[in-house]
py3Dmol code that shows the C-alpha trace and the ligand (Angstrom):
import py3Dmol

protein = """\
ATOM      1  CA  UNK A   1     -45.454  30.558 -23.375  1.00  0.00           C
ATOM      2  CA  UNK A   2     -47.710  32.990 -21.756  1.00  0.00           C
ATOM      3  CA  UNK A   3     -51.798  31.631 -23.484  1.00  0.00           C
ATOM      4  CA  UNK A   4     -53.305  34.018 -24.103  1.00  0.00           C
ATOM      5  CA  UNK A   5     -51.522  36.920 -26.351  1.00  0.00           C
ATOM      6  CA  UNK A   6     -48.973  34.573 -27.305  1.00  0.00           C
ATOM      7  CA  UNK A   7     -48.301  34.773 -31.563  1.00  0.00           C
ATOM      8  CA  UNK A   8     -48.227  31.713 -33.748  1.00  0.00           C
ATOM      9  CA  UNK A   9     -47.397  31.691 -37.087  1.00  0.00           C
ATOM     10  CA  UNK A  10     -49.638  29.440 -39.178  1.00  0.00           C
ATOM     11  CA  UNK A  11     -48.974  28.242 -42.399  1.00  0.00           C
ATOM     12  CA  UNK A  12     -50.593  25.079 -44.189  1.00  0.00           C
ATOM     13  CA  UNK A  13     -48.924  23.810 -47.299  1.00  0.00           C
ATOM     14  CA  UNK A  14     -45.843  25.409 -48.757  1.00  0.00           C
ATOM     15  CA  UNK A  15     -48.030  27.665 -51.335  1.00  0.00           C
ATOM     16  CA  UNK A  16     -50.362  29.331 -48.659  1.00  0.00           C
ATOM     17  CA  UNK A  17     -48.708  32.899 -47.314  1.00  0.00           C
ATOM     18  CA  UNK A  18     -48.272  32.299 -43.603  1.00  0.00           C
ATOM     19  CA  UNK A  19     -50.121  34.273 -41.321  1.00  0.00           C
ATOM     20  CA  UNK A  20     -49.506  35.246 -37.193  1.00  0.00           C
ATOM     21  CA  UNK A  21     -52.323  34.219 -35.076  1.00  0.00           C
ATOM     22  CA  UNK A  22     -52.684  35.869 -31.816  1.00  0.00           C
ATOM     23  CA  UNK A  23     -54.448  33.011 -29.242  1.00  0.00           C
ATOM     24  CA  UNK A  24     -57.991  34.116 -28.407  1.00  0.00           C
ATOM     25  CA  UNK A  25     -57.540  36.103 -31.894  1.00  0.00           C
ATOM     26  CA  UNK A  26     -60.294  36.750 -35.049  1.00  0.00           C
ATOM     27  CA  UNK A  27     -60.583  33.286 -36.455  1.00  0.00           C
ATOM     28  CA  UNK A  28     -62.890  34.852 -39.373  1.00  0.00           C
ATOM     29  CA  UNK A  29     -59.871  36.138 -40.857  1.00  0.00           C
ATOM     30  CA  UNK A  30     -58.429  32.528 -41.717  1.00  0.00           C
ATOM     31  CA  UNK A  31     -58.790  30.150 -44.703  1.00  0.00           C
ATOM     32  CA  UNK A  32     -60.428  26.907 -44.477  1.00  0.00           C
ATOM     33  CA  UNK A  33     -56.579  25.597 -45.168  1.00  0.00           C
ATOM     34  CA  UNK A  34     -55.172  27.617 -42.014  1.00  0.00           C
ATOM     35  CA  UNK A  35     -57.974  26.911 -39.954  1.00  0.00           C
ATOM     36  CA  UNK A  36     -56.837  22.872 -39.803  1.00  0.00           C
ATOM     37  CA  UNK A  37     -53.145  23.742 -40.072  1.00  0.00           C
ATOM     38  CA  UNK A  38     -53.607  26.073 -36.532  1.00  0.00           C
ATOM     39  CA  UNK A  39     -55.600  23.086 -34.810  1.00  0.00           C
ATOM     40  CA  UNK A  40     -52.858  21.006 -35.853  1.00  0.00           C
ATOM     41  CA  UNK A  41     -50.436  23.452 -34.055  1.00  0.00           C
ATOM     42  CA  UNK A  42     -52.276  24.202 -31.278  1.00  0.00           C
ATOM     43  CA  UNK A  43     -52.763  20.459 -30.894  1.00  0.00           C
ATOM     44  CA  UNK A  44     -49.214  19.551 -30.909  1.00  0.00           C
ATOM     45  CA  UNK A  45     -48.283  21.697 -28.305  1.00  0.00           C
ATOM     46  CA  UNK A  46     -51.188  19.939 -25.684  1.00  0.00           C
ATOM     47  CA  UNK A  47     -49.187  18.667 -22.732  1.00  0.00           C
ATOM     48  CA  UNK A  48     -49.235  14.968 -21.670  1.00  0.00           C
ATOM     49  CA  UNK A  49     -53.119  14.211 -20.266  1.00  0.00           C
ATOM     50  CA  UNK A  50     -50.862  12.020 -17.722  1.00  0.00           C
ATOM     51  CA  UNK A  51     -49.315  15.321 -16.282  1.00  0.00           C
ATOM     52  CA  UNK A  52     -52.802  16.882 -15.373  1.00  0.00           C
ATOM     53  CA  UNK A  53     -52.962  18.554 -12.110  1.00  0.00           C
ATOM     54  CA  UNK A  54     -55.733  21.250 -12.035  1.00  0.00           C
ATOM     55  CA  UNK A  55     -55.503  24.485  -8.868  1.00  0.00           C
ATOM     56  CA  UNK A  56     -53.496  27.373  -8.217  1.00  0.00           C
ATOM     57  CA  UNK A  57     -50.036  27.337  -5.975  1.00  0.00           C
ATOM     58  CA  UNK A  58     -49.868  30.200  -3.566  1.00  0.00           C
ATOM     59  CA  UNK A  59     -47.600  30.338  -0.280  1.00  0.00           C
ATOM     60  CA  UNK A  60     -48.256  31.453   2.717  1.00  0.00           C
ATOM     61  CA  UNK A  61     -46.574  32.629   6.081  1.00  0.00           C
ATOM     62  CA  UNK A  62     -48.260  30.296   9.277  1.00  0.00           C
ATOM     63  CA  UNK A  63     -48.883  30.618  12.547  1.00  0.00           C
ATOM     64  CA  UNK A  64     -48.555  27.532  14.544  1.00  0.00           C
ATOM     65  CA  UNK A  65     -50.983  25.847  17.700  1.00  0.00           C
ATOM     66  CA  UNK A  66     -47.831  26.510  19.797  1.00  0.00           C
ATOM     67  CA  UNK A  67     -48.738  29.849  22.244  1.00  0.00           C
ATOM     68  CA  UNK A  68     -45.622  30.400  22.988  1.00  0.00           C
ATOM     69  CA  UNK A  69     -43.849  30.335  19.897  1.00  0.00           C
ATOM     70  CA  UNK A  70     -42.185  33.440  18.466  1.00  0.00           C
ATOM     71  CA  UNK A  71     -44.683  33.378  15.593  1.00  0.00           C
ATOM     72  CA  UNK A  72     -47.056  34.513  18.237  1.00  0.00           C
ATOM     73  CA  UNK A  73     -44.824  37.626  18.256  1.00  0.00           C
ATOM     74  CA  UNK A  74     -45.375  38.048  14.553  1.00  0.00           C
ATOM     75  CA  UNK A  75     -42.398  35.950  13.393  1.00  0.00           C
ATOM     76  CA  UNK A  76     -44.616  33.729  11.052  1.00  0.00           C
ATOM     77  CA  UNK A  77     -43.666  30.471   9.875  1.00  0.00           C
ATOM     78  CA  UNK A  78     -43.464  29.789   5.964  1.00  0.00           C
ATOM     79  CA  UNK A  79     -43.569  30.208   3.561  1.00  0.00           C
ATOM     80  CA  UNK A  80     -45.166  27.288   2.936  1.00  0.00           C
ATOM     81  CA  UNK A  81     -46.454  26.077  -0.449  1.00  0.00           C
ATOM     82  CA  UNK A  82     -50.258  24.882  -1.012  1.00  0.00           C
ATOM     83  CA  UNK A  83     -52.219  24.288  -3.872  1.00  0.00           C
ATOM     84  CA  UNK A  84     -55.559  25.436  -4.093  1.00  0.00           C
ATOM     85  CA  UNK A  85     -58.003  23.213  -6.388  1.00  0.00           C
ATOM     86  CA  UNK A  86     -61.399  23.274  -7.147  1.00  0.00           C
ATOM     87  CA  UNK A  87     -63.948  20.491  -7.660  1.00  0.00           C
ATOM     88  CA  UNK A  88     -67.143  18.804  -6.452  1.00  0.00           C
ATOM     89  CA  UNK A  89     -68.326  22.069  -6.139  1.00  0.00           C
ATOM     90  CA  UNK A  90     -65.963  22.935  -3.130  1.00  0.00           C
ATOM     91  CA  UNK A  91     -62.773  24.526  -2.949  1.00  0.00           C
ATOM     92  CA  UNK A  92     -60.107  22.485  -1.138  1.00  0.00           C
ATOM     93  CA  UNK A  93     -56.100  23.360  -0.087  1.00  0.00           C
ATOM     94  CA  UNK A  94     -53.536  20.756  -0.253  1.00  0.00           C
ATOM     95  CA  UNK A  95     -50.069  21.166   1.486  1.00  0.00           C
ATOM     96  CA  UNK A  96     -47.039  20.953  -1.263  1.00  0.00           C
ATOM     97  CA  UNK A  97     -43.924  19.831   0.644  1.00  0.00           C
ATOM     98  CA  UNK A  98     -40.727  21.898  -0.540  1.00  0.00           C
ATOM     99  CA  UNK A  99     -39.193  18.792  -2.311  1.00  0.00           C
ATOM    100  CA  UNK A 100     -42.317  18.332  -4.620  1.00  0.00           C
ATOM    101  CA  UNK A 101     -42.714  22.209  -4.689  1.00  0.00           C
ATOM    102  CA  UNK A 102     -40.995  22.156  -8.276  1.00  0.00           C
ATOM    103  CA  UNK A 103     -42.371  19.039  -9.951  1.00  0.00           C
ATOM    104  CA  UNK A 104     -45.893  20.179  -8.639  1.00  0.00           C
ATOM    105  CA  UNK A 105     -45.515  23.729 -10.466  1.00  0.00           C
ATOM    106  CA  UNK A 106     -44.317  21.883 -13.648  1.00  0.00           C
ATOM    107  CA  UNK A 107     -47.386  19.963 -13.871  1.00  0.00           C
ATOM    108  CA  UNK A 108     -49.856  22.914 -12.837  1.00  0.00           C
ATOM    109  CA  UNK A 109     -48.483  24.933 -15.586  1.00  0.00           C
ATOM    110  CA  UNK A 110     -48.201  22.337 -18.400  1.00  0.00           C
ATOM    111  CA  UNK A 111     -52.276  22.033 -17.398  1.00  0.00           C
ATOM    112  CA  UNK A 112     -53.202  25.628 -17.362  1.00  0.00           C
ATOM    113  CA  UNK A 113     -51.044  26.187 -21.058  1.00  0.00           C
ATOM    114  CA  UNK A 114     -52.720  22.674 -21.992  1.00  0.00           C
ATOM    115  CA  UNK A 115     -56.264  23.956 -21.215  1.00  0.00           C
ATOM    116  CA  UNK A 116     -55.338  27.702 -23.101  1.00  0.00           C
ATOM    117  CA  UNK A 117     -54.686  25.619 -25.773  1.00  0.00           C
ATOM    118  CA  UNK A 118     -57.748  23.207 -26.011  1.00  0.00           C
ATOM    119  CA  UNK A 119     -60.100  26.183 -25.462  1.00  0.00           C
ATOM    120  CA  UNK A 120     -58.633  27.330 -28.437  1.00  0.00           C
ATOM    121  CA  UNK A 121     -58.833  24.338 -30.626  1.00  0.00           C
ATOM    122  CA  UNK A 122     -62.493  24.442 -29.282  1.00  0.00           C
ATOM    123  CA  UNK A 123     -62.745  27.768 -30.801  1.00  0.00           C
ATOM    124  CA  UNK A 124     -61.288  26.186 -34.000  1.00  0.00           C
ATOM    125  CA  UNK A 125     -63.845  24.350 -34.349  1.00  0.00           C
ATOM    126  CA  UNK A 126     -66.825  26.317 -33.673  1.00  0.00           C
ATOM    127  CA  UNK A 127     -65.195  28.657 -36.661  1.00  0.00           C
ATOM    128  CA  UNK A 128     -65.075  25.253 -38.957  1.00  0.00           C
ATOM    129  CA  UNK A 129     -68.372  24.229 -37.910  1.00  0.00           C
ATOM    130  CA  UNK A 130     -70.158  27.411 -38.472  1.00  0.00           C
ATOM    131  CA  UNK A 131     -68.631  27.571 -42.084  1.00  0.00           C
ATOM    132  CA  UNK A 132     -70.083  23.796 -42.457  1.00  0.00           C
ATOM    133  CA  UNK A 133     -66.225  22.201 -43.150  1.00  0.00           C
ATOM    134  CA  UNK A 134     -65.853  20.518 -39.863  1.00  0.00           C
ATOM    135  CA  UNK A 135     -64.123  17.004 -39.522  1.00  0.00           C
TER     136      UNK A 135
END
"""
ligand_1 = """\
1
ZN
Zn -45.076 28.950 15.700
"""
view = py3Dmol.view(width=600, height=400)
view.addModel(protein, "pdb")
view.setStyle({"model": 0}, {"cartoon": {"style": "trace"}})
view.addModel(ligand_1, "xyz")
view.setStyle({"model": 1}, {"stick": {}})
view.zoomTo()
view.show()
């Protein structure tokens, strides 16, 4: 699953024609009937709100408070994993030890695809509301 760009085929009931529905794609095109049946989709694919972890993993090569190590001499140390989040209005960098590296990405990415997908429900909506048939 890649968000945006990714295809999903829509199709309410049995006697509507399905239809592929590119995320971030012209809602206008859609029936009132395929409209609900992508929110329902999207909805379904929303990762668990108890997974939620919000930033960006990078890694990085260090150099360390020791003068005469041989990362003075260019051999860095690393790489090391951090996570990068922002909030409060300040951008802060957490350390991710190698053991959590995995379990960290997991969650990072089930939040980013999570969020893709709620922006798009969002934009569900704003289609059913400005033809008057939200619920
Ligand atoms: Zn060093």
């Amino acid at each position: 699953m890649s968000g945006r760009g990714r295809m999903l085929a829509v199709s309410s009931e049995s006697d509507s024609p399905r239809v592929s529905y590119r995320m971030g794609g012209d809602l206008s095109q859609l029936t009132e009937r395929q409209l609900y049946a992508l929110r329902k989709r999207l909805a379904a694919g929303v990762h668990d709100p108890a997974l939620t972890l919000r930033g960006a993993l990078h890694s990085d090569l260090r150099q360390c408070s020791n003068e005469r190590c041989r990362c003075r001499s260019g051999e860095l140390h690393g790489p090391y994993t951090y996570l990068s989040v922002y909030g409060e209005g300040r951008s802060r960098t957490v350390y991710v030890p190698q053991a959590l590296a995995g379990v960290t990405s997991e969650h990072v990415e089930a939040t980013r695809r999570g969020e893709a997908l709620m922006a798009e429900i969002s934009r569900v909506n704003l289609e059913l509301l400005r033809r008057r048939l939200l619920r």
